[in-house]
N, C-alpha and C positions, 0 to 999 in steps of 0.2 A: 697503100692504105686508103679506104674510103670511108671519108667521114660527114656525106652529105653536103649540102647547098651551103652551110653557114662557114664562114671562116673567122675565126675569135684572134684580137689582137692578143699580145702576148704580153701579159699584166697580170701583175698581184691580184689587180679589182677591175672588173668589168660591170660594165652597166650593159643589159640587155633594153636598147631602148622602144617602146611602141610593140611591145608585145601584145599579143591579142592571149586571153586565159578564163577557160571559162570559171565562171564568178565561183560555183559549186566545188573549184578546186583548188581555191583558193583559202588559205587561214592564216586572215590577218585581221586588226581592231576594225570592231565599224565603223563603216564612214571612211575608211582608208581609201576605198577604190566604189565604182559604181560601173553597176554594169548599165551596158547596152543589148542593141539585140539579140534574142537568144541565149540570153544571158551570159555575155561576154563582155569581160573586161580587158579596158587597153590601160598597162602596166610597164613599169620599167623593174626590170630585173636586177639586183646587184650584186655582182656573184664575188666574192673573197674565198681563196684556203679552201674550196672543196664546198662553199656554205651557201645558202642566201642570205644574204645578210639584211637586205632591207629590200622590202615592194612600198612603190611609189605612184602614183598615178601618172599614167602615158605622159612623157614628151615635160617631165621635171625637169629643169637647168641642171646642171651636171657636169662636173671640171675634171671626172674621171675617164678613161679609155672607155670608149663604149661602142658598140655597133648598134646598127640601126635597123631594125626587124622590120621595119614597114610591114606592121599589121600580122607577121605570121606569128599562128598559133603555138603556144608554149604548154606541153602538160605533164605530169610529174612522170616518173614511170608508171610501167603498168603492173598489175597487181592480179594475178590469175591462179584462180582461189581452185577450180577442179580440173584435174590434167588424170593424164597415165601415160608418166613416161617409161613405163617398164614394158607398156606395149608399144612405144615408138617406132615407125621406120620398119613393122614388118610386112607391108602390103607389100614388096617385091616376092619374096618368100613365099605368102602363106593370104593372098587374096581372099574378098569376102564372096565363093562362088556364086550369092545372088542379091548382095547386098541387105538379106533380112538379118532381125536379130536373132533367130537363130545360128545361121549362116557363119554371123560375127562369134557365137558364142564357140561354136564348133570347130572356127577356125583356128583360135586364138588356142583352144585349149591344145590341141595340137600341135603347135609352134613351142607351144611352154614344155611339151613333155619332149619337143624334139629338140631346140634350139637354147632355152634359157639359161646360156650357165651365167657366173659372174661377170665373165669376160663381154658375153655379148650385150647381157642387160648395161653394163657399164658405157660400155661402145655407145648404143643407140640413147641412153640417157647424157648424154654428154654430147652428141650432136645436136638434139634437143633444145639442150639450154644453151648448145651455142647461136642459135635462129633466134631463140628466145632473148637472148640477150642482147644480139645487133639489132632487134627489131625493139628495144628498149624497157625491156621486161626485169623487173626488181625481188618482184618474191612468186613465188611458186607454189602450189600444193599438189602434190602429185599421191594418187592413189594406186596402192600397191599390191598387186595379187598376193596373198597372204595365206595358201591353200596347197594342199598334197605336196607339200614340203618344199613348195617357192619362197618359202616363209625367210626360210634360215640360208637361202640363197641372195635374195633380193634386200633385204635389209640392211646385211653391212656392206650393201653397194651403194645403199641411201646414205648410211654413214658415210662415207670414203665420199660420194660427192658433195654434200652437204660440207666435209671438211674441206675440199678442194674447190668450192665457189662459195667461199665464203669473201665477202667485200664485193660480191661481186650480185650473186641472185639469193638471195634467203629462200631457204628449201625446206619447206615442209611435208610431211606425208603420214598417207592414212594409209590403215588395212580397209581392204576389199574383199569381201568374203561372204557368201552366198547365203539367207536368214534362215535356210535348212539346218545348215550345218551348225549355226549357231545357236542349235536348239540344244545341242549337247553344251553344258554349263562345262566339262571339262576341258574343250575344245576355245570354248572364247575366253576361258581364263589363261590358256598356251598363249593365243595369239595377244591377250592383253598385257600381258608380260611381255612377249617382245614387243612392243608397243611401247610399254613403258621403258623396256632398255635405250631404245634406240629415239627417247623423247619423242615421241609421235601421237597421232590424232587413230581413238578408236571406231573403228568401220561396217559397216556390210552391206549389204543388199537387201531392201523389206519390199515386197510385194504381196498380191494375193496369196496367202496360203497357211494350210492352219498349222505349221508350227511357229506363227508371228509372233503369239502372245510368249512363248517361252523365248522363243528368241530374244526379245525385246528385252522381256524380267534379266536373262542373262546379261548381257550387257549392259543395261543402266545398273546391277549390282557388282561387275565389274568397274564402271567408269567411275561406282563411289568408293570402292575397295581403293582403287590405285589412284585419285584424282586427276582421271583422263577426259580431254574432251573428247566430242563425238563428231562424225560426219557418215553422212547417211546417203545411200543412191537408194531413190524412194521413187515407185512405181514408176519404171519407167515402162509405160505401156500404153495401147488405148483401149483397155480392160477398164467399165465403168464401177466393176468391181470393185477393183483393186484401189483402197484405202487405208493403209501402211501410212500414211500420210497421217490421215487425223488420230490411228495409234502410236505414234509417235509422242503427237501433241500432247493426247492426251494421259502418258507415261511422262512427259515432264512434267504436267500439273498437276497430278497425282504424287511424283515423287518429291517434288522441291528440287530438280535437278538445275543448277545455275552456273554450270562453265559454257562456253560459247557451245553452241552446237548447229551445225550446218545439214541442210538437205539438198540434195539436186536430184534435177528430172523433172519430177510432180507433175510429172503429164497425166494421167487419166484422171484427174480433178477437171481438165476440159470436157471432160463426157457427162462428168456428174449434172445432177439441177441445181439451179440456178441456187434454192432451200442452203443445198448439199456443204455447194462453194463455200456461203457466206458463213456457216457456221464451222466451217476446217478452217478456214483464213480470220476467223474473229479468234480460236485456237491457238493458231500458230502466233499470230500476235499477244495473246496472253503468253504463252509459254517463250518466249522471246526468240525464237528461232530464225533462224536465216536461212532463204532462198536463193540457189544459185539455179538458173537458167543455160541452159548449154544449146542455145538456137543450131549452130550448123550441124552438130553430133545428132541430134532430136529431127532435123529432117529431114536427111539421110538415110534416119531409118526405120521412121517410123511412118507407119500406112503403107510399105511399101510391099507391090504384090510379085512374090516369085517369079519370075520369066517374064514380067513386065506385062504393057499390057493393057493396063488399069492406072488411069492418072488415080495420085494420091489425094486425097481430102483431108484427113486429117493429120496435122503435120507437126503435133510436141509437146511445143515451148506452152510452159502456164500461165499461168493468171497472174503476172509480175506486175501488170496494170492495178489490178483490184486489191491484189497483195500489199503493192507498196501504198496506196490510198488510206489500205487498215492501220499503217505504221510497222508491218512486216519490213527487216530489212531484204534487201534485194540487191540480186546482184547477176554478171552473165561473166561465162570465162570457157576456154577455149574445147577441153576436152580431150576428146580423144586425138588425134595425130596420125596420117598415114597406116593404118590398121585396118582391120577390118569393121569395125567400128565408124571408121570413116576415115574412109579414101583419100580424102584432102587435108588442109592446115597446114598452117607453118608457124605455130606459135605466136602469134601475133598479134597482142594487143589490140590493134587500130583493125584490122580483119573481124576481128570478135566485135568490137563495139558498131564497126558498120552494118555489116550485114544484122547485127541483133537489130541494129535501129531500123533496117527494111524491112525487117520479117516483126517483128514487134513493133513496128511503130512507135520508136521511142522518139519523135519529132513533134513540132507542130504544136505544141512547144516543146522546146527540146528540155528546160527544167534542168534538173541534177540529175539529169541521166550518166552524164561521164562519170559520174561517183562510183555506179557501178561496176566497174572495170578497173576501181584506183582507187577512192578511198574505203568505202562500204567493205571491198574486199580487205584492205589493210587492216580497219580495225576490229573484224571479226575473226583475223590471222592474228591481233595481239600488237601489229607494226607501226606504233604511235608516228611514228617519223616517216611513213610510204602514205603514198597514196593523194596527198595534195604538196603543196608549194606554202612554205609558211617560212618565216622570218627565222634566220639560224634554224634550218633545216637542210638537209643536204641538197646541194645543186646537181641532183641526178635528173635530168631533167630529158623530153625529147620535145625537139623543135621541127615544126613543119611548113613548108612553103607557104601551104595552105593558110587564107586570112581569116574563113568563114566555115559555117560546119557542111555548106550548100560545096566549096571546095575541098575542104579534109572529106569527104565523105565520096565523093568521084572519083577519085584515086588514088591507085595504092599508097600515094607516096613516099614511094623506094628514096627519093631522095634525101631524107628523113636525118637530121643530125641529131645524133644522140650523145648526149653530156652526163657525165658521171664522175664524180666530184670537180663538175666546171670542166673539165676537158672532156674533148671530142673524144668517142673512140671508133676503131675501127668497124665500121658497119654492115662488111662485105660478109656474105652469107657462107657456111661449109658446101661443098658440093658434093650432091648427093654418090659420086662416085665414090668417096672416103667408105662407104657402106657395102660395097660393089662385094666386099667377099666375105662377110658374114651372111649376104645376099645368097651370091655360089655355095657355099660350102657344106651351108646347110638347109637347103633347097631340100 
């Protein structure tokens, strides 16, 4: 069993002593804790029964078992708001032949019409959340192809895992489905129904094209029919065109629409002027909508020129800077997965927040940037209890060598203990052979 660098004595209560946590993930009274550099706070932890039970400021007197952290970093789990685990794990199969996004689109549909029965979706969504889960990952949103009859395939596989990692990852999921199709109001009222069977978040794809406006009407009269929230893949492109984005916005402020509602991509808002920007992001923050950023899926594959060839220039990720300034919330999470979509990932929280912070500059100061990867995502999923470290809240917690963000952010680090109700658990990854013959078989 591997359960990383920490070893916890064996006690009803433990005090985590000299904990380092940064301040923004923290919810406790004021004045409880103060940070320091980079806004981090040095804390003791007190874990009873699965709980925290009381945060204390670094290096309190204390007659309870405790370990002694010297300075390494403590953060709650991770909280990864846009995923698609139903495309997991099929780049051995069914490669993206040139990495565009057509490429991915053409790939994928292909593998769906050759390879997606229950059995397999099941398979690769379940290795998925086992990565996800060693590498300390709490709640999930995964979006769901929901099109030429994957619908009634993939969803009571969302149920069945959902009931079989429950205590374990909170799984949520949305439909995915193209803003064409959702031009027929008979069609998004199908998939809204299974939506609403299987408690889930309603979806699709809005980009450049003129059946946006009916698409749109269909669904937000859908999401008031059945009390569905929304999540949206919005322009993902560098088309300075394509503005699906501020129709969005301003289809909630039009309707009085007020359940959470989520977007990711928003990339070709980087093309627009400067005018353009500021009046879709003053928008999106009247209409109270939430921004998720998908940095490593978005550069990947975006700017990218067939046969290569041509370095890329324009490379995705939006205006999460100018966004969150507005009071827009904001957020970044993992994405796609081994697909055509993109090649790489492994579910990984602390992968997602690094790299976002090289490619976004989320440093220098570093601020409440971790929110977005742990709590921002938690409470726009509903999950009052993820996402920070708060007194009697659960001790799911991951802990890392690491003292500073200058170290957590260097390396991977694999050595990583992860605590879920206070105990360690095993940390050691699936290997990817377990896949070896849905690989073969249907090649």
């Amino acid at each position: 069993m591997t359960t990383g660098f920490l070893s916890l004595p064996d006690a009803p209560r433990v005090t985590l002593k000299n904990a380092t946590v940064p301040i923004s993930l923290l919810d406790v009274p004021a004045g409880r804790v103060r940070a320091h550099g980079d806004g981090l706070a040095r804390v003791d932890l007190v874990l009873s029964h699965g709980r925290v039970v009381d945060v204390m400021p670094g290096g309190t007197p204390s007659v309870l078992a405790s370990v002694d952290l010297k300075g390494a970093m403590v953060w709650p789990g991770f909280v990864d708001v846009h995923t698609h685990l139903d495309k997991g794990h099929i780049w051995p199969r069914r490669p993206n032949p040139d990495g565009s996004f057509p490429g991915a689109l053409a790939a994928v549909g292909a593998d769906r019409l050759a390879s997606w029965t229950a059995d397999d979706v099941k398979t690769r969504m379940e290795f998925s959340l086992r990565c996800a889960y060693a590498h300390g990952t709490v709640a999930i949103r995964t979006h769901i192809d929901s099109a030429f009859g994957q619908e009634d395939i993939s969803w009571p596989v969302v149920a069945d895992m959902r009931e079989t990692w429950a205590g374990r990852i909170t799984l949520q999921a949305a439909s995915l489905t193209g803003a064409d199709g959702f031009a027929d109001p008979e069609l998004v009222m199908k998939i809204a129904r299974i939506v609403k069977r299987y408690g889930g978040i309603l979806g699709c794809v809005t980009y450049k094209t003129p059946n946006l406006g009916a698409a749109l009407d269909n669904v937000f009269k859908a999401a008031f029919e059945l009390g569905l929230e929304l999540d949206f893949h919005v322009d993902e492109n560098q088309d300075p065109e394509s503005r699906s984005l501020e129709a969005i916005a301003d289809k909630v402020i039009e309707t009085g629409y007020d359940r959470p509602l989520v977007v990711g991509h928003c990339c070709s808002i980087v093309r627009q002027s400067a005018d353009e920007q500021k009046r879709v992001i003053d928008k999106l923050a009247r209409a109270r909508i939430a921004v998720v950023s998908l940095p490593m899926c978005n550069l990947y594959l975006q700017d990218r020129t067939p046969g290569g060839g041509i370095t890329p220039r324009y490379r995705g990720p939006t205006l999460l800077h100018e966004m969150k300034a507005a009071g827009v919330p904001v957020m970044i999470a993992s994405d796609n997965t081994r697909d055509p979509f993109y090649a790489y990932g492994d579910m990984d929280g602390l992968e997602v927040y690094r790299e976002a912070t090289r490619i976004l500059h989320l440093d220098h100061p570093v601020g409440d940037w971790p929110a977005a990867i742990t709590a921002t995502p938690a409470r726009h999923m509903g999950l009052a209890d993820r996402g920070v470290i708060r007194i009697d809240g659960p001790a799911d917690l991951v802990v890392f060598r690491a003292r500073s963000f200058t170290e957590l952010l260097s390396r991977p680090q694999s050595d990583r203990t992860v605590l879920r109700a206070g105990a360690a658990i095993d940390t050691a990854l699936p290997d990817y052979s377990e896949l070896d013959l849905l690989m073969e078989t249907r090649a």
